[in-house]
C-alpha positions in Angstrom: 18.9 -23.9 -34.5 18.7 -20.3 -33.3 16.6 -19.5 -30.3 14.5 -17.3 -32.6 14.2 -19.7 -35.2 12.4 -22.2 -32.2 10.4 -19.7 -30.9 8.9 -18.9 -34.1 8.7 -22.8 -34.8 6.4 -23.3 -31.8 4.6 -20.4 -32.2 3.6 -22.5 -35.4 2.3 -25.3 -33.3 0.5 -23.2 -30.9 -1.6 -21.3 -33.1 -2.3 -18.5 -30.7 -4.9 -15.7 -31.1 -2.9 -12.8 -30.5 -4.3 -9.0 -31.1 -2.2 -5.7 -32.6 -4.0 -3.2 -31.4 -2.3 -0.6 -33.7 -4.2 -2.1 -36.9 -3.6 0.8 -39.1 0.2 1.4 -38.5 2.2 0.3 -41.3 5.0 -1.5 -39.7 2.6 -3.3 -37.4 0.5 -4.4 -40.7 3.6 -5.5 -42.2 4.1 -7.7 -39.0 0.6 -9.1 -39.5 1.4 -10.4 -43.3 4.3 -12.1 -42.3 2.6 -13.3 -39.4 -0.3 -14.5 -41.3 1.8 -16.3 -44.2 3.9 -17.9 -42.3 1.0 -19.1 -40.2 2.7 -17.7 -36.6 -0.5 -17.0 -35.1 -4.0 -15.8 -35.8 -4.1 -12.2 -36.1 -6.7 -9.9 -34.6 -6.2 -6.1 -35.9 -8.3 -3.3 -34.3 -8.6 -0.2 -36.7 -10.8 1.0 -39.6 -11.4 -1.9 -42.0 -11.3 1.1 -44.9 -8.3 1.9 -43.7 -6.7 -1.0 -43.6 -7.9 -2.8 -46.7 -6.4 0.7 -48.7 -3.1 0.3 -46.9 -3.1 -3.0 -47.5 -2.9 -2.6 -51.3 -0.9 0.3 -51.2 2.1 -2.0 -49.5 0.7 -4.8 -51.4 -0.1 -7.0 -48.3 -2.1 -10.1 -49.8 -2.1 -11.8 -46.4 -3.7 -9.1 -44.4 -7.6 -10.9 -45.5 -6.8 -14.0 -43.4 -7.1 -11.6 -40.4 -10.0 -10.6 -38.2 -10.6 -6.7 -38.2 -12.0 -5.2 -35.6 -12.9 -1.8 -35.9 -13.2 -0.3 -32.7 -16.2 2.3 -33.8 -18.3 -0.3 -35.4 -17.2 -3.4 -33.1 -21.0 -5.4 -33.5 -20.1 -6.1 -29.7 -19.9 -3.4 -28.1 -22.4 -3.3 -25.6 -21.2 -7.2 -24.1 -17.5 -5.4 -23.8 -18.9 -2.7 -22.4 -20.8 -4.3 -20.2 -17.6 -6.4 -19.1 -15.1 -3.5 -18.6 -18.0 -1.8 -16.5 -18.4 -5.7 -14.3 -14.6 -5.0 -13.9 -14.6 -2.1 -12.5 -17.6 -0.7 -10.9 -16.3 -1.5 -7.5 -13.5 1.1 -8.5 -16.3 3.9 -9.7 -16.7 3.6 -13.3 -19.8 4.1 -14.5 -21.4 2.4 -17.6 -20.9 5.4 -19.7 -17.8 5.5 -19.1 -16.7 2.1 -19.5 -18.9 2.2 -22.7 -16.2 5.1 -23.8 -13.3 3.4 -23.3 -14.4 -0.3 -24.6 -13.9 2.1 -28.0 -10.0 2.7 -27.6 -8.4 0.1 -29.2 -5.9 -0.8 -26.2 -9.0 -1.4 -24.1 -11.3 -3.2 -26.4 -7.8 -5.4 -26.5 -8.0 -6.5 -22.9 -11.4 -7.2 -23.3 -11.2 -9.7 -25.8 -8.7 -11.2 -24.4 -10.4 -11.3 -20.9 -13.9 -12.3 -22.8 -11.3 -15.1 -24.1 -11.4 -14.1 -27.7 -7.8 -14.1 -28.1 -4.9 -15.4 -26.3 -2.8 -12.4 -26.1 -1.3 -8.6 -27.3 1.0 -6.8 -28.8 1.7 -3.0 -28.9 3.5 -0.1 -28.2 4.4 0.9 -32.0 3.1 3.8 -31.3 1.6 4.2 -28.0 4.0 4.4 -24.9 4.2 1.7 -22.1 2.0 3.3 -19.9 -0.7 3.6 -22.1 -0.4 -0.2 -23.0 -0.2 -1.6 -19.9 -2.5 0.9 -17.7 -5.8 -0.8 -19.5 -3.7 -4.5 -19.1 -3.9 -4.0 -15.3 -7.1 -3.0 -14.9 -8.6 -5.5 -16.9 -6.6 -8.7 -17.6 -4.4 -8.6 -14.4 -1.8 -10.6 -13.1 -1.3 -13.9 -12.7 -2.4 -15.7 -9.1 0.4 -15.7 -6.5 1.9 -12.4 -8.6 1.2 -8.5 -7.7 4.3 -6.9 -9.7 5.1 -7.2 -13.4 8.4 -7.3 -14.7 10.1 -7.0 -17.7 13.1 -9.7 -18.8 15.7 -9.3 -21.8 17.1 -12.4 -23.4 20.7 -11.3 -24.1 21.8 -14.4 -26.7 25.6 -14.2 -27.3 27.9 -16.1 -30.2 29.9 -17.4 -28.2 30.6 -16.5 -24.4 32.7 -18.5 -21.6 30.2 -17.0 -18.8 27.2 -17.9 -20.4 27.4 -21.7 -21.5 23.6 -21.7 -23.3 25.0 -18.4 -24.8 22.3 -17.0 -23.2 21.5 -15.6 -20.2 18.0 -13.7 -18.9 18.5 -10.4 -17.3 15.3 -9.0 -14.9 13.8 -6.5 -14.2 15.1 -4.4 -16.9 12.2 -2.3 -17.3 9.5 -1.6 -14.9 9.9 -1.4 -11.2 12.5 1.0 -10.0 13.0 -0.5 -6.5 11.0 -3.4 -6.1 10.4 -4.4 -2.5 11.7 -7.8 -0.7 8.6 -9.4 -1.8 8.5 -8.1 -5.6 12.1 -8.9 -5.8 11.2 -12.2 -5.1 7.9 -12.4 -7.5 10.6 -11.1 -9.9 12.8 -13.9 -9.4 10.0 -16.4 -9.9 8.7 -15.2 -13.1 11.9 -15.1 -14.9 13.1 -18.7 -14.5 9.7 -19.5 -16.0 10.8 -17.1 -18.7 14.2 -18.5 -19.0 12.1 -21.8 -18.8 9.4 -21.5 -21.6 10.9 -19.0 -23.7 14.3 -19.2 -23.7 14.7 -23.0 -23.2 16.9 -23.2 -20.8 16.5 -24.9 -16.8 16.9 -21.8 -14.8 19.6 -20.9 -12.2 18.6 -18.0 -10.7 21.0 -15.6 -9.0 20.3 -12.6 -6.8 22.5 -10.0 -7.5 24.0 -7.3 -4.6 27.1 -5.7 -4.4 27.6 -8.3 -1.4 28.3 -12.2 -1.7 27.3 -14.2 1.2 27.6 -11.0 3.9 30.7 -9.8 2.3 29.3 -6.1 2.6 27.0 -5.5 5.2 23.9 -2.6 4.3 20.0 -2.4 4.1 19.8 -3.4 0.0 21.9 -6.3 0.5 19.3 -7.1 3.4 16.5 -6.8 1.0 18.0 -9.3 -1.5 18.9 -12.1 1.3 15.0 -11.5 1.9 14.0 -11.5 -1.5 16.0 -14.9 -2.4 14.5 -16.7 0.9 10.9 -15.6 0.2 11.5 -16.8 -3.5 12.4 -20.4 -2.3 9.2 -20.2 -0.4 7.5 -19.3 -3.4 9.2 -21.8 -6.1 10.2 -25.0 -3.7 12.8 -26.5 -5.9 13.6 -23.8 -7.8 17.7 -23.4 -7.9 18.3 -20.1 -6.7 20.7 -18.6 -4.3 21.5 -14.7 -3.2 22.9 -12.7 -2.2 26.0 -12.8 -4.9 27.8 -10.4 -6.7 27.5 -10.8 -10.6 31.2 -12.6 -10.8 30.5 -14.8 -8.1 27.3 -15.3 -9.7 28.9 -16.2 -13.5 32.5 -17.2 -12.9 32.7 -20.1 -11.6 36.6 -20.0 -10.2 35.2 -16.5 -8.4 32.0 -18.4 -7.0 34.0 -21.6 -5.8 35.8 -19.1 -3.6 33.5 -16.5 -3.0 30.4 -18.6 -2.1 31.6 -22.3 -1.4 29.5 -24.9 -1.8 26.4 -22.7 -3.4 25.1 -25.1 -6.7 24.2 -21.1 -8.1 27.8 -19.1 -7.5 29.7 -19.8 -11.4 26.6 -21.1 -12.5 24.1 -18.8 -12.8 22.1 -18.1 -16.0 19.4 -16.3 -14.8 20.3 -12.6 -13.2 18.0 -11.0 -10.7 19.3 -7.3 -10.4 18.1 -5.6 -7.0 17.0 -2.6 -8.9 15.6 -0.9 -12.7 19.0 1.3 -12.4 21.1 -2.1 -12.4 19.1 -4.0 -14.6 18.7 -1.2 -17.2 22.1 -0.1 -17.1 23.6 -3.7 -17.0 21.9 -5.0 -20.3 22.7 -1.9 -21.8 26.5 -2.7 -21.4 25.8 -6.3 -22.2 24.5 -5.3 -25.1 27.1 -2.9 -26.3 30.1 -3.7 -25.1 29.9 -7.5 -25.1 28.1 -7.1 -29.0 25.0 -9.8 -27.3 21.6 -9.4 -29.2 19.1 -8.5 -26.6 15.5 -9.3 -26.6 12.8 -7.8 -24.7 11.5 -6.5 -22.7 9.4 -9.8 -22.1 6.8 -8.5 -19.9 6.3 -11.2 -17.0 3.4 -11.5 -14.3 0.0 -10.6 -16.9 -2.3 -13.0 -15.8 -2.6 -13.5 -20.0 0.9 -12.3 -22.4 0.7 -8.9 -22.9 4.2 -7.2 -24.7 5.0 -3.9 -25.4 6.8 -2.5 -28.4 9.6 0.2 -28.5 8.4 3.0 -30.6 11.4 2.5 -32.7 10.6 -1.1 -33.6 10.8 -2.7 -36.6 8.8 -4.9 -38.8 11.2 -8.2 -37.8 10.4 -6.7 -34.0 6.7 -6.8 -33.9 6.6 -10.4 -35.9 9.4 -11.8 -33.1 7.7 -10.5 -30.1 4.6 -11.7 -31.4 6.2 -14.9 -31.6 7.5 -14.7 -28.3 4.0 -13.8 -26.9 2.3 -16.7 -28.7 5.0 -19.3 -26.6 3.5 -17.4 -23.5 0.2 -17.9 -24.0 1.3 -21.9 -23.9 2.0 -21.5 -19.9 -0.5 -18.9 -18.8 
């Protein structure tokens, strides 16, 4: 069975309440049908129910009615979301009329519901960048306890692949923190085994990557990723990780036996903790190209409740798998 094919078979199971905000976009409505017929979660859609009920029969969506519309500029509840984002924030300066203001854009009166626990999670981004999405997702729904950074993983799923003997392997951060700190690195590290753990199935062994294996090189980053891995253990007793290690001690295992003797990580490692965005990025880039893997993500890590962000360029099979992927989520949050 494919790891998608799982994903989406849990998501069954679960029966999440999961919110796109971008109601009236058409590839995000799309999403929602599918969604809805083939029962993957409950749908919440924010927009104008006009709107939406016309585009609905224009693409001939006949699923779209077992959804709950929302319509930001008539939402009946208003004033108690209001009330909540103003609760939230006050000690930051918001007034009331302000907070009344923004409970009305859709990406705000997301977080609320899903803080006011009316739904279990979000999707968007279709057209709304990641900034947008996530600046109301930390104000309001947070991070989780213990966590202070969020993080962004990519599932990069091979055919077949000597280094990777799942055929998969989880890549972090890959999208959000240009140079994390010792500690972050570390909060990093933690939140993608669980990743690697709920999502993609697999017991994680996490490797902290350097251009250093074991004090090979000797330089402040490499210093920051021997502290990150030792604060990590002291976050996640138990956990199997090990750092610092170059990525072929970290996947070969011939290069880790000599490299790194006697590590239980170095050759084993399916889980890759790059020190940096510029690594990560650029790495699952390659991966992705030159090695032909499928990647999926970014997986945003850390929310104290799932919240994922579309690319722009997404398609209809994107929004319905990430929705998927944020209904498993919701499971361990």
């Amino acid at each position: 069975m494919s790891l998608i094919k799982s994903i989406r078979e849990n998501a069954q199971k679960l029966n999440k309440c999961i919110i796109l905000a971008e109601g009236t976009e058409e590839r995000t409505l799309k999403a929602a049908d599918f969604i809805l017929k083939e029962k993957l979660a409950r749908i919440i859609l924010l927009g104008n129910k006009q709107v939406i009920s016309a585009m609905s029969l224009q693409f001939g969506l006949v699923h779209i009615s077992g959804a709950r519309i929302i319509d930001p500029e008539q939402n009946p509840d208003h004033q108690k979301h209001a009330q909540l984002l103003y609760e939230i924030r006050k000690s930051k300066g918001m007034t009331l009329k302000e907070a009344s203001a923004l409970a009305k854009d859709p990406l705000y009166l997301a977080t609320l519901l899903i803080k006011s626990g009316e739904a279990d999670g979000e999707v968007a981004g279709a057209i709304n960048s990641t900034g947008n999405v996530l600046k109301p997702a930390f104000q309001v729904v947070r991070t989780m306890p213990g966590i202070q950074v969020v993080s962004g993983a990519f599932l990069m799923i091979f055919k077949e692949n000597p280094y990777a003997p799942e055929n998969i392997l989880v890549f972090a951060d890959c999208a959000v923190n240009p140079d994390p700190t010792p500690a972050e690195l570390a909060q990093i590290a933690v939140s993608t085994a669980q990743t690697a753990r709920h999502i993609a199935h697999i017991e994680p062994r996490v490797a902290m990557l350097s251009f250093s294996t074991k004090g090979s090189a000797k330089h402040n980053l490499c210093d920051k990723v021997i502290e990150a891995t030792q604060l990590a253990r002291e976050m996640a007793p138990g956990l199997p990780i090990d750092g610092e290690l170059q990525a072929d001690a970290a996947i070969v295992e011939a290069v880790g036996m000599h490299k790194a003797p006697g590590s239980s990580i170095a050759g084993k490692a399916n889980v890759l903790v790059f020190p940096g965005l510029e690594s990560g990025n650029i790495a699952y880039k390659l991966v992705q190209r030159l090695a032909g893997a499928e990647a999926i993500g970014p997986i945003l890590q850390g929310m104290a409740a799932p919240i994922n962000d579309l690319s722009r360029g997404c398609s209809v099979s994107d929004i319905v798998n990430l929705v998927a992927i944020t209904a498993n989520q919701c499971a361990k949050n």
